[in-house]
C-alpha positions in Angstrom: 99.1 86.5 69.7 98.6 89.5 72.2 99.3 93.0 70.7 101.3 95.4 72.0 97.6 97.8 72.5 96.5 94.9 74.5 99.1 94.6 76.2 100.0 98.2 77.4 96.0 97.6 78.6 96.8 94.7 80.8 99.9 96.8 82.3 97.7 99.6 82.9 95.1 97.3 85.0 97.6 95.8 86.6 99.1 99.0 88.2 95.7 100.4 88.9 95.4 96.7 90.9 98.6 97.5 93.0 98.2 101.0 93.6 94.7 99.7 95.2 96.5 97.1 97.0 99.3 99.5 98.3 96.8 101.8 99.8 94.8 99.1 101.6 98.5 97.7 102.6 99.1 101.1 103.9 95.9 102.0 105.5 96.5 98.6 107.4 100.6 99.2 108.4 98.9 103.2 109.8 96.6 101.0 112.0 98.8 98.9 113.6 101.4 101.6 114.1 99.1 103.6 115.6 97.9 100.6 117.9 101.5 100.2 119.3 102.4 103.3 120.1 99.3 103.6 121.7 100.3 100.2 124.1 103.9 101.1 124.4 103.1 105.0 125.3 105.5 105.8 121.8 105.0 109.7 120.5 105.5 111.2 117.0 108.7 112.6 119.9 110.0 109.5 120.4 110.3 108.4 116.9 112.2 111.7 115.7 108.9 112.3 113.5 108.4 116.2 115.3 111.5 117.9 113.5 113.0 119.8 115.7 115.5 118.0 118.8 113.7 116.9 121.9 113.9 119.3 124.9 115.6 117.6 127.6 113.8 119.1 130.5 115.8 120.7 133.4 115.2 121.7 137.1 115.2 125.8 137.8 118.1 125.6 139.5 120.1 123.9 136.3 118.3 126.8 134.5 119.6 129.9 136.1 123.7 127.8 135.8 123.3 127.4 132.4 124.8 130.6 130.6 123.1 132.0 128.0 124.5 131.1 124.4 123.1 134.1 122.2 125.2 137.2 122.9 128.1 134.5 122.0 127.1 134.0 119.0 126.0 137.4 118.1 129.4 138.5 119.1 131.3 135.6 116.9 129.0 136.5 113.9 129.7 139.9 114.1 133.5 140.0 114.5 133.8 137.6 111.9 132.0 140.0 109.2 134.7 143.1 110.3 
């Protein structure tokens, strides 16, 4: 009969094994990623991975009709704390 030493041995080996295999999983899942974004033109953008919004670019003339939002809020955050 298998002791509970030997056993707590084999359980150890075993997660050594798939922490090996997970890493070679992921080293494969990081190449093939990287190989379709690289044939469909996808960005670190594209799949929300650059943590800030995506600028939506905008002509100059859109620019200069666009009002400027931070005296607003300046003004709302400081007649809210009077």
């Amino acid at each position: 009969m298998t002791t509970y030493k030997e056993l707590q041995a084999q359980i150890e080996q075993l997660r050594k094994q798939a922490e090996e295999l997970r890493q070679a999983e992921i080293a494969d899942v990081i190449t093939e990623i990287k190989t379709k974004m690289q044939e469909y033109g996808i960005t670190g953008a594209d799949l929300g991975l650059m943590g800030k919004k995506r600028i939506i670019k905008t002509s100059p003339a859109m620019e200069a009709e666009t009002p400027a939002m931070t005296p607003a809020i300046e003004d709302t955050a400081a007649g809210s704390t009077m």
